[in-house]
C-alpha positions in Angstrom: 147.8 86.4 60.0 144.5 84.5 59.9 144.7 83.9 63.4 145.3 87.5 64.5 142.5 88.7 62.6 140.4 86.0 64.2 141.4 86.8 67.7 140.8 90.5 66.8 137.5 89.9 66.2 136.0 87.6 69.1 135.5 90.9 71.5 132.7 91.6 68.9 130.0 89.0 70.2 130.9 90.6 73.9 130.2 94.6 72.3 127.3 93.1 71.0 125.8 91.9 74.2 126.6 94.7 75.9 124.6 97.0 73.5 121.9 94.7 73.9 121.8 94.9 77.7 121.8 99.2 77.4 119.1 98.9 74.8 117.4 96.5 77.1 118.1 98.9 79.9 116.4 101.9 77.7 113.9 100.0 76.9 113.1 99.3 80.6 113.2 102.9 81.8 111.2 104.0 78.9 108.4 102.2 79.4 108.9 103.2 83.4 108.7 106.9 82.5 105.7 106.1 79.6 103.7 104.7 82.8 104.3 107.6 85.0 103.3 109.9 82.2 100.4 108.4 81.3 98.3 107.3 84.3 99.9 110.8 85.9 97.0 113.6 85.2 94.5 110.4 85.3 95.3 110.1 89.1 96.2 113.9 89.9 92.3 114.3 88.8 91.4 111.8 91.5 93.5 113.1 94.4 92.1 116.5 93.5 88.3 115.3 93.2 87.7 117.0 96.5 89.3 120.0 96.0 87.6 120.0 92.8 84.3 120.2 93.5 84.9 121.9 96.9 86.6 124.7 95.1 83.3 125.6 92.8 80.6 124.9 95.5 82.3 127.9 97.5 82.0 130.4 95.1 78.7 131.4 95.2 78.5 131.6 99.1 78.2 135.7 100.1 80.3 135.2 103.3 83.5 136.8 103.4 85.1 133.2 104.8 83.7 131.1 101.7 87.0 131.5 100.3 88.5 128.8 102.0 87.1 125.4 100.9 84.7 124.3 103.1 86.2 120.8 103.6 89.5 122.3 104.9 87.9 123.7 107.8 88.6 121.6 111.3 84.9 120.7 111.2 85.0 119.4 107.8 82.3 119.9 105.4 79.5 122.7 106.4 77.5 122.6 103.5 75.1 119.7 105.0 73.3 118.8 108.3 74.5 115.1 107.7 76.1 113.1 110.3 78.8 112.2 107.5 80.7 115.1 106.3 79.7 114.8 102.6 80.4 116.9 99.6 77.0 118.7 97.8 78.5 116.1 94.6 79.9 112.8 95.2 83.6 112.3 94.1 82.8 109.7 91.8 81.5 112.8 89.2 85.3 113.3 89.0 85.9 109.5 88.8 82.8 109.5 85.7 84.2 112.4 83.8 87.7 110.5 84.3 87.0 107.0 83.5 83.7 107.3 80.7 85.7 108.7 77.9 88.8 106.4 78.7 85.9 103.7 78.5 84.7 104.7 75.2 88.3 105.0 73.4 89.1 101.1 74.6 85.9 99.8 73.6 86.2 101.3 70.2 89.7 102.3 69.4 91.3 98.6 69.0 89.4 98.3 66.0 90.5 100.9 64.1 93.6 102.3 66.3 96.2 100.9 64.0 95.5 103.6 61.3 97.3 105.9 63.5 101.1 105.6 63.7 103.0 105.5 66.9 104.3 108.8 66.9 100.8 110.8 66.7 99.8 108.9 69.2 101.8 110.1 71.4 101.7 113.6 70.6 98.0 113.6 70.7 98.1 112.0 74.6 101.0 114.5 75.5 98.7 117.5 74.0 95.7 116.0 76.1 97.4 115.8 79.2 98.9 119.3 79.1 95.5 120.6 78.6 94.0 119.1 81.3 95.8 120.5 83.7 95.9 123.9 81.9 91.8 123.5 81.8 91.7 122.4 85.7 94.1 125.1 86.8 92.0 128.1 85.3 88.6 126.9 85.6 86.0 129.0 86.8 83.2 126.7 87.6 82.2 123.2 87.9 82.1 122.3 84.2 85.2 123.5 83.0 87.1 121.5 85.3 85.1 118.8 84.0 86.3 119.2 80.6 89.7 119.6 82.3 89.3 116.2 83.7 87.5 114.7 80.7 91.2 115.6 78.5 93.0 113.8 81.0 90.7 110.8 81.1 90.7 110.4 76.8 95.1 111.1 76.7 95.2 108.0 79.8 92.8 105.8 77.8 94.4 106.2 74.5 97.8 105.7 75.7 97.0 103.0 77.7 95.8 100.6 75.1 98.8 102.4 72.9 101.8 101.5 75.1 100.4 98.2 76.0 100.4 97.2 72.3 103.7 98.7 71.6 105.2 96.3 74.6 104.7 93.5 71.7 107.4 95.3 69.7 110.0 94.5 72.6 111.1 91.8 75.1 108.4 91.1 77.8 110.3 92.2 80.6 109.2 96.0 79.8 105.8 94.6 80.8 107.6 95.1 84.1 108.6 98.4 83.6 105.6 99.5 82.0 103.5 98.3 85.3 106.2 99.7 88.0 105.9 103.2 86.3 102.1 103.2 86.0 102.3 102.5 89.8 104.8 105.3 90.4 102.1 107.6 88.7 99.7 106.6 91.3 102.2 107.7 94.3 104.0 110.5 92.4 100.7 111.9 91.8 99.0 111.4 94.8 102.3 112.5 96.8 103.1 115.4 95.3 99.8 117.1 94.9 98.7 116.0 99.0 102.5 116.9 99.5 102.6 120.6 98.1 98.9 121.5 98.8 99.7 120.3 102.5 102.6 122.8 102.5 100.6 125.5 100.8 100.6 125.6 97.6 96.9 126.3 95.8 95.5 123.5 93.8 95.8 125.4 90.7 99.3 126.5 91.3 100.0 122.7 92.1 98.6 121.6 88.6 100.5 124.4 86.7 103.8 122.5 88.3 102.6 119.5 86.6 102.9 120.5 83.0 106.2 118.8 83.0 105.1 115.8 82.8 103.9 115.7 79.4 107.2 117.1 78.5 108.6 113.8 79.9 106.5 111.6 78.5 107.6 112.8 74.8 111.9 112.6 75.6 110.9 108.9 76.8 108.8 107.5 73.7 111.1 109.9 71.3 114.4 109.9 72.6 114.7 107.1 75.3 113.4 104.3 73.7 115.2 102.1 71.0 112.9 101.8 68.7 112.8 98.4 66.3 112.9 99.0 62.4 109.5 97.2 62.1 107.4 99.8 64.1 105.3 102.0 62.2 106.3 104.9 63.9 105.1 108.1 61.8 103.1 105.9 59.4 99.8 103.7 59.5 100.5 99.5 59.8 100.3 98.2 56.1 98.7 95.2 57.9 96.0 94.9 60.3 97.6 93.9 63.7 100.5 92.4 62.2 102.8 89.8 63.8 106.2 91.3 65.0 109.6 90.2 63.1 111.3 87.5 66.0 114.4 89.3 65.1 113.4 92.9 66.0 111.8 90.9 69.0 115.0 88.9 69.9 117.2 91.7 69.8 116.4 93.0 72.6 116.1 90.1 74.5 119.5 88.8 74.8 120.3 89.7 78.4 117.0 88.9 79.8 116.2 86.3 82.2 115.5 82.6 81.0 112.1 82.6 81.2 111.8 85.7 78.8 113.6 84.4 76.1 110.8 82.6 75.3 111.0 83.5 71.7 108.0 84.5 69.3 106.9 82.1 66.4 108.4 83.1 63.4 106.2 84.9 61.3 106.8 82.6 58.5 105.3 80.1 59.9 101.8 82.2 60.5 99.4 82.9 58.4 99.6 86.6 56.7 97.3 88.9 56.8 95.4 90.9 58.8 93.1 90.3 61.5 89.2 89.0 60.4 86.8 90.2 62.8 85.6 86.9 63.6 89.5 86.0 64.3 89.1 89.6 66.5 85.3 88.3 68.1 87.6 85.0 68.9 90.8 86.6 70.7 88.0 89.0 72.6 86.1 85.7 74.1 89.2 84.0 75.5 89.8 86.9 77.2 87.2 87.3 79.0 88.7 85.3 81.9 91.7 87.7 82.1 89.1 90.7 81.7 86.7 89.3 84.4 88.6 89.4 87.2 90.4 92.1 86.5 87.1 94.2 86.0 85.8 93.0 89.5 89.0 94.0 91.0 89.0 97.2 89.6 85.0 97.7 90.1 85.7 96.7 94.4 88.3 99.0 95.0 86.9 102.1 92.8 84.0 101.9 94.6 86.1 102.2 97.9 88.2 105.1 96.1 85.1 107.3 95.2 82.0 106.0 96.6 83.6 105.5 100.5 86.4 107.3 100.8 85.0 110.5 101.6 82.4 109.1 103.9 85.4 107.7 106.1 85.9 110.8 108.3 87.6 111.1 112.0 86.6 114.6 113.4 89.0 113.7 116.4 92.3 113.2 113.8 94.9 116.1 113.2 94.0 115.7 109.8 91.8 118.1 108.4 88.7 115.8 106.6 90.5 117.2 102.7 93.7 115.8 104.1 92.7 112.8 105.4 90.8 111.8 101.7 94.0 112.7 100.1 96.0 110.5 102.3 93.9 107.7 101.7 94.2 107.9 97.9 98.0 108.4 98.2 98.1 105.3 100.4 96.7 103.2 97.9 98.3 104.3 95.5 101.8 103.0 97.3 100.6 99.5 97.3 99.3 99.5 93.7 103.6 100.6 93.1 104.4 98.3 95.2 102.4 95.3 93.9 102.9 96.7 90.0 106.6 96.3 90.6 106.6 93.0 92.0 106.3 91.3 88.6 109.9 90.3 88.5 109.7 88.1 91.9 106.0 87.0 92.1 103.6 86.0 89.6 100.0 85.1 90.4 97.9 83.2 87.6 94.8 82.9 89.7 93.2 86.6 89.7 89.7 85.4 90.8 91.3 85.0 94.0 92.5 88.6 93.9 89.4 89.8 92.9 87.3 87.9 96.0 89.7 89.4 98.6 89.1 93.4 96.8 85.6 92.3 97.5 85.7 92.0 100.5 87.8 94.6 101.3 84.9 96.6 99.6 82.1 94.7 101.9 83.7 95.4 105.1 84.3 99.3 104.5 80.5 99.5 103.6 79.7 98.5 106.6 82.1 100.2 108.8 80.8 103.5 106.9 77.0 102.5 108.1 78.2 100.8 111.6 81.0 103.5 112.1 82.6 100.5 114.0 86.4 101.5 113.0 88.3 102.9 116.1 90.5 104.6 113.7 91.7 106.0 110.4 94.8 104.1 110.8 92.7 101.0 110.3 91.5 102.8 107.4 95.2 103.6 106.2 96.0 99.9 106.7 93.3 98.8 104.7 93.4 100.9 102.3 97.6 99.9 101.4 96.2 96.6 101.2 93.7 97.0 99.1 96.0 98.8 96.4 98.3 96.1 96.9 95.7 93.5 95.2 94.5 95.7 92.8 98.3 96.1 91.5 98.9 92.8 91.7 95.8 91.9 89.6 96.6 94.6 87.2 100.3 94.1 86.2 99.7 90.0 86.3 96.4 90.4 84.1 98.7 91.3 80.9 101.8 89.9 81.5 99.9 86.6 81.6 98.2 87.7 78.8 101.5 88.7 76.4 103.0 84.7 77.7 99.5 82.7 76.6 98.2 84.9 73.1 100.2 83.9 70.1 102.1 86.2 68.1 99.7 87.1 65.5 97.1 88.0 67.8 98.8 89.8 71.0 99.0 93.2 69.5 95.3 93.4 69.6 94.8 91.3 72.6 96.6 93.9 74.7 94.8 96.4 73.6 91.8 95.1 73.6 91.9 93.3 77.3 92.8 97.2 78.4 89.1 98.0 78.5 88.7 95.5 81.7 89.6 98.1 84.5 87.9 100.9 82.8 84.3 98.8 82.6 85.0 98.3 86.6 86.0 102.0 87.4 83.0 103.2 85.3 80.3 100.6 87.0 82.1 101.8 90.8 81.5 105.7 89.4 77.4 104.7 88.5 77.5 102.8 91.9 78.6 105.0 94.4 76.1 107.7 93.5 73.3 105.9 95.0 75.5 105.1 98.0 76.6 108.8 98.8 73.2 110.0 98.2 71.7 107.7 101.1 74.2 108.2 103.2 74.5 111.8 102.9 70.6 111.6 103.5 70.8 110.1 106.6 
């Protein structure tokens, strides 16, 4: 009899593996969908900077025709007597409004951010995003869609710092995940607002589709994810930063590959506690060569993004000059998927090398926006793939490398607090490119 109930019991280990692989599989998706939701109003803003600005500076105009934008006219822009088609406002008072407060929530928020359970955190960025759009849709002048943008920009930055910590809660490989989805934002946003304002929808009609998303973003934190017992989900951490249990780690980790079962050190083996701010002043200095590079990155490409972008203009294309800048961004947004997706068959360690090459990717459009020695905006299109494939690359690498080399006690905090690298590049890109469209709109 002891050997019947013994060979009744040996499938268990096989049921057990199997509900480790779905939770691993949840897990995954959830952090896919968290990535979509999050960076998706963040680059929806972006794609929509023209239209954005376009849309108020043709109000006031007393001809009948001011109705339509300006910049969807075959001739492009009429509002100036430059040889670029510039708007009155450079896109990169979009990319400010989106990128300052985002900047100011990661410089300050991993201090303190661990007050705030889980759960409100995610209400609060689904709330933020929905009224972004709402805001944007309705506005009636310049600095309510702003505000509009400036909601979107503080609901990205707060769950982008957020999810990143909460990745320390589960196996690394939804690092993965977390990066593919982001990426998916990019071209999901991009797409579908060039792709349903090309077929003629409004841009406000366009935005009002978009209030699903924050929908989404709640079912996936709430209702997709398995959640581990040790996250303080609707209340604050009784610890500062504390290390996570290997077992609600290790859990969910059984079906991954070999290289992620690198297990974390047992927290009774680390010192209790939490976090000192010289311990905090520590973890921030060694990552300043992860932060670094990935600023640069960021700062290269951004200023392509919003301070060149626009100034890239072929009268001769089918493409109207709107069209053609949302092209561009959607583009770029393709390879940053493609690139923030590739974590599972390529991993680069050296990111100063990807940071060199956004340079000069950045370098050679200046000078083909001063030279005008670009036969075509397909060499523009090509470019511009490539240079969201480094910046994608530099991104998703930046903190998986991050989450392999910071110890358990401290990688909570690290991951939130390496976050504020891209936003400290987009914001100095935004501050840059003013200059640049100013003299060139002069000339």
């Amino acid at each position: 009899m002891e050997r019947t109930g013994s060979a009744r019991e040996e499938p268990a280990p096989r049921a057990d593996s199997i509900g480790a692989a779905a939770a691993q599989w949840r897990n995954w998706s959830g952090f896919w969908l968290l990535g979509l939701c999050n960076n998706f109003a963040y680059v929806v803003m972006l794609s929509a900077a023209h239209d954005i600005l376009n849309k108020q500076e043709s109000k006031p105009a007393p001809d009948p025709t001011s109705a339509t934008l300006a910049v969807d006219s075959p001739g492009g822009n009429s509002s100036n007597s430059s040889r670029y088609d510039c708007n009155p406002v450079s896109t990169a008072a979009v990319l400010l409004a989106d990128i300052l407060p985002t900047l100011a929530i990661k410089l300050s928020a991993p201090f303190v951010i661990h007050k705030l359970p889980y759960g409100f955190r995610v209400l609060f960025c689904a709330i933020m995003a929905a009224t972004s759009f709402l805001l944007v849709s309705f506005s009636s002048a310049v600095w309510m869609s702003i505000l509009g943008v400036i909601f979107a920009s503080i609901g990205a930055g707060l769950g982008e710092l957020s999810f990143l910590s909460l990745t320390v809660y589960f196996s690394r490989d939804v690092l993965g995940g977390w990066g593919s989805g982001t990426g998916g934002a990019g071209v999901g946003g991009a797409l579908l607002y060039s792709g349903l304002t090309q077929a003629g929808l409004s841009p406000q009609v366009t935005l009002l589709t978009m209030l699903v998303v924050p929908v989404v973003m709640l079912l996936s934190y709430f209702f997709l994810l398995v959640l581990p017992p040790s996250l303080p989900q609707w209340r604050g951490a009784e610890t500062e930063y504390r290390e996570v249990d290997s077992e609600d780690r290790q859990a969910l980790m059984d079906g991954s590959e070999e290289e992620e079962q690198e297990k974390s050190t047992p927290a009774e083996v680390m010192t209790a506690g939490p976090l000192t701010f010289t311990e905090k002043l520590c973890v921030i200095k060694g990552l300043l060569w992860f932060v670094l590079p990935l600023g640069l990155v960021y700062f290269a490409e951004y200023f392509i993004n919003q301070g060149l972008m626009e100034l890239l203009y072929f009268p001769k294309l089918f493409l109207s000059h709107a069209e053609q800048y949302r092209w561009y961004q959607t583009l770029y947004q393709v390879g940053v998927l493609v690139s923030r997706s590739s974590l599972c068959c390529v991993k680069i360690r050296n990111l100063w090398t990807l940071s060199l090459l956004q340079v000069v990717n950045a370098v050679l459009l200046l000078l083909a926006v001063r030279f005008q020695f670009l036969p075509s905006a397909w060499v523009v299109f090509a470019i511009v793939l490539y240079e969201g494939l480094l910046g994608g690359a530099a991104y998703v690498n930046t903190f998986y490398f991050i989450s392999k080399e910071t110890g358990d006690r401290h990688r909570e905090f690290a991951m939130a607090a390496a976050s504020v690298g891209d936003s400290l590049g987009i914001a100095a890109a935004g501050l840059a490119a003013f200059p640049v469209h100013r003299y060139f709109c002069s000339l």
